[in-house]
Backbone as numpy.savetxt, mean C-alpha at the origin, in Angstrom:
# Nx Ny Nz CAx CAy CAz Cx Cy Cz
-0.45 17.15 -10.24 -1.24 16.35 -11.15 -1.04 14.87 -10.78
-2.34 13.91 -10.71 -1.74 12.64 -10.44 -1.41 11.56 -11.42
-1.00 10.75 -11.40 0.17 9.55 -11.92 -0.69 8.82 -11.81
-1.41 7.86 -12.78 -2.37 6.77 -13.51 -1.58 5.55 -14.04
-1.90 4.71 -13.61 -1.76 3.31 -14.23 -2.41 2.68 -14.93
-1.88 2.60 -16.28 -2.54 1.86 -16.99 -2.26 0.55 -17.55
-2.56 -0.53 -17.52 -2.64 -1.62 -19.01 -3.07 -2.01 -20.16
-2.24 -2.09 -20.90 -2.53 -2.78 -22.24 -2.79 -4.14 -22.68
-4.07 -4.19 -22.74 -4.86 -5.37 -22.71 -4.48 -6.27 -24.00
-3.81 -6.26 -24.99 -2.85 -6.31 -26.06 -1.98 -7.15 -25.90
-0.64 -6.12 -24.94 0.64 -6.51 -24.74 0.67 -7.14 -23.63
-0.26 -6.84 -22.63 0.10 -6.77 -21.17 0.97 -6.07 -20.69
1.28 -5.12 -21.25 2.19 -4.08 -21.17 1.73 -2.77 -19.86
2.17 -2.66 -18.27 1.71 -1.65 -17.94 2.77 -0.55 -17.96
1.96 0.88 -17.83 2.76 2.30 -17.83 1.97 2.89 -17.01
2.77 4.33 -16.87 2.18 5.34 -15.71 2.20 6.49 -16.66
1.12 7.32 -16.23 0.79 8.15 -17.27 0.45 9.51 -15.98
1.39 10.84 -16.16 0.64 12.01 -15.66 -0.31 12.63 -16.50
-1.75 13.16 -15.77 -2.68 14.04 -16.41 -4.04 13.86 -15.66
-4.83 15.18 -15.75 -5.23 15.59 -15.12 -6.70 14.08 -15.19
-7.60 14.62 -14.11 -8.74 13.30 -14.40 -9.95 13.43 -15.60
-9.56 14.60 -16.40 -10.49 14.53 -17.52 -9.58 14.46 -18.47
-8.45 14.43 -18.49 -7.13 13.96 -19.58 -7.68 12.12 -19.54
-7.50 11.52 -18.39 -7.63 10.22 -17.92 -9.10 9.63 -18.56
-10.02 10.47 -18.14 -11.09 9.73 -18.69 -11.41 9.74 -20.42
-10.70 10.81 -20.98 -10.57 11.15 -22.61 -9.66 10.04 -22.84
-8.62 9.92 -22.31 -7.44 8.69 -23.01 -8.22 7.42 -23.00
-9.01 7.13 -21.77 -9.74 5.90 -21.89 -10.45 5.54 -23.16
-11.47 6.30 -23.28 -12.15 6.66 -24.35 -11.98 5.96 -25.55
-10.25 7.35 -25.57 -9.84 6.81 -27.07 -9.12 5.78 -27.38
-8.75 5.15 -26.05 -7.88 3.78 -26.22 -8.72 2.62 -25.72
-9.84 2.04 -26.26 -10.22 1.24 -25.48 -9.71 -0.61 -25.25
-8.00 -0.23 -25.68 -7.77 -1.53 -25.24 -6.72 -1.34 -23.85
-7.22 0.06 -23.64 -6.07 -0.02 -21.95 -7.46 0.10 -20.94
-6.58 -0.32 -20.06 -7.30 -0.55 -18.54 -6.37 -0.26 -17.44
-7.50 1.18 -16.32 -6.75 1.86 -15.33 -6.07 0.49 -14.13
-5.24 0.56 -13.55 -5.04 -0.54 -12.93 -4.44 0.40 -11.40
-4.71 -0.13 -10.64 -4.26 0.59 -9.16 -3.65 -0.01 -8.92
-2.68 0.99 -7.81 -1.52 0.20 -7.09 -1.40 1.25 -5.96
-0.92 1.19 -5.18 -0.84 1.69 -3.63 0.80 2.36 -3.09
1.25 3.07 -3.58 2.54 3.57 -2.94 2.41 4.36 -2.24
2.66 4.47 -1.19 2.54 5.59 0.22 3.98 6.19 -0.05
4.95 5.34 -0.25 6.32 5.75 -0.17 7.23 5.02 0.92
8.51 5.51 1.22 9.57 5.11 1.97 8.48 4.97 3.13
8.86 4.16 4.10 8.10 3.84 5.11 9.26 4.32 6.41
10.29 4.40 5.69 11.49 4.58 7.15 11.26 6.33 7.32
11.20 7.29 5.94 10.56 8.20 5.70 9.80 8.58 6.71
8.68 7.50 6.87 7.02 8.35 6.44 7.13 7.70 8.68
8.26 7.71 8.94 7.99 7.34 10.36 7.73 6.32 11.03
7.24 5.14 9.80 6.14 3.79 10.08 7.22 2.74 10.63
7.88 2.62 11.72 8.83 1.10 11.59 8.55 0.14 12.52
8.96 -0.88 13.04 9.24 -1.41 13.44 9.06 -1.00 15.03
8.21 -1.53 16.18 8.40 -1.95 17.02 9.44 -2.03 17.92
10.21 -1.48 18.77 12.09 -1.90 19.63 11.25 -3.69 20.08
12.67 -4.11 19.84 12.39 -5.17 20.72 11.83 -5.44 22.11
12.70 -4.73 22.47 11.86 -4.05 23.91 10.60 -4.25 24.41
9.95 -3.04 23.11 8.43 -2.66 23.51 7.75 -4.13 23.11
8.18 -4.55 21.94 7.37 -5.83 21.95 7.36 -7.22 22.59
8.34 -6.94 23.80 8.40 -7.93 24.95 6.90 -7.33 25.80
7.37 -6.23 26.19 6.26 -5.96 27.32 4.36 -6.00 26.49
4.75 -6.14 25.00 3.70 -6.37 24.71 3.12 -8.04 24.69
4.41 -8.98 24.66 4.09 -10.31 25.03 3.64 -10.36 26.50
4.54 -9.56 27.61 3.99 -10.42 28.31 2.69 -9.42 28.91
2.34 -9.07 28.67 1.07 -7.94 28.55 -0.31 -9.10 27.90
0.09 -9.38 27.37 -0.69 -10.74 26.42 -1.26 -11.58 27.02
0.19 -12.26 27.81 -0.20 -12.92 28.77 -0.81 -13.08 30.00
-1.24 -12.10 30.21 -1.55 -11.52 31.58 -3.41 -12.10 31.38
-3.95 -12.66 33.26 -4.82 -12.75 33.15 -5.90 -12.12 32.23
-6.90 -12.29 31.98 -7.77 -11.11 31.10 -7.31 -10.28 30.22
-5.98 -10.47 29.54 -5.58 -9.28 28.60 -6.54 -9.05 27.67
-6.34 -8.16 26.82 -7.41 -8.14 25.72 -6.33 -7.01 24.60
-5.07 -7.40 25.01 -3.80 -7.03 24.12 -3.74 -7.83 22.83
-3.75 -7.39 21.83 -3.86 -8.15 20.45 -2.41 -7.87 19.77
-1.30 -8.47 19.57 -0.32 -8.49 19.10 0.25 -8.24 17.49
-1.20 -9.17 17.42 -0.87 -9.14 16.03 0.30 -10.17 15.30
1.11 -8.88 14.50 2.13 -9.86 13.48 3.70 -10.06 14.53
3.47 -9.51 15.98 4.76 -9.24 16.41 5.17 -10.20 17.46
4.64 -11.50 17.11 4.72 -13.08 17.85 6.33 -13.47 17.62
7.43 -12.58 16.62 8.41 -13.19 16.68 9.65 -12.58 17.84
9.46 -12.24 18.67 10.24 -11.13 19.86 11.61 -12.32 20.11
């Protein structure tokens, strides 16, 4: 079942609420001083595989960069 965010337009008070998406759209309904609010958790990132670059690799991606005609885009990893 998924996990909803809501605010209270009131307090400014937010909470997370489990229930199904016609639980969600009935609570709306009957509460019309909350508002669904999103937020984005994927989770642990060390987890989920996502890290960091070796130093290493992001040398050969500088000087890869540099190279006549590259068309290597670095991005956020200018600090090697």
């Amino acid at each position: 079942m998924p996990v909803y965010s809501f605010l209270d337009k009131n307090t400014d008070e937010e909470f997370s609420a489990m229930m199904t998406l016609d639980e969600k759209n009935q609570y709306l309904e009957d509460n019309e001083n909350l508002q669904q609010v999103f937020k984005m958790n994927i989770g642990d990132p060390i987890r989920l595989g996502v890290t960091r670059p070796s130093s290493d690799f992001r040398r050969v991606l500088q000087k890869a960069k540099q190279a006549p005609g590259s068309l290597v885009d670095t991005g956020n990893l200018t600090d090697v």
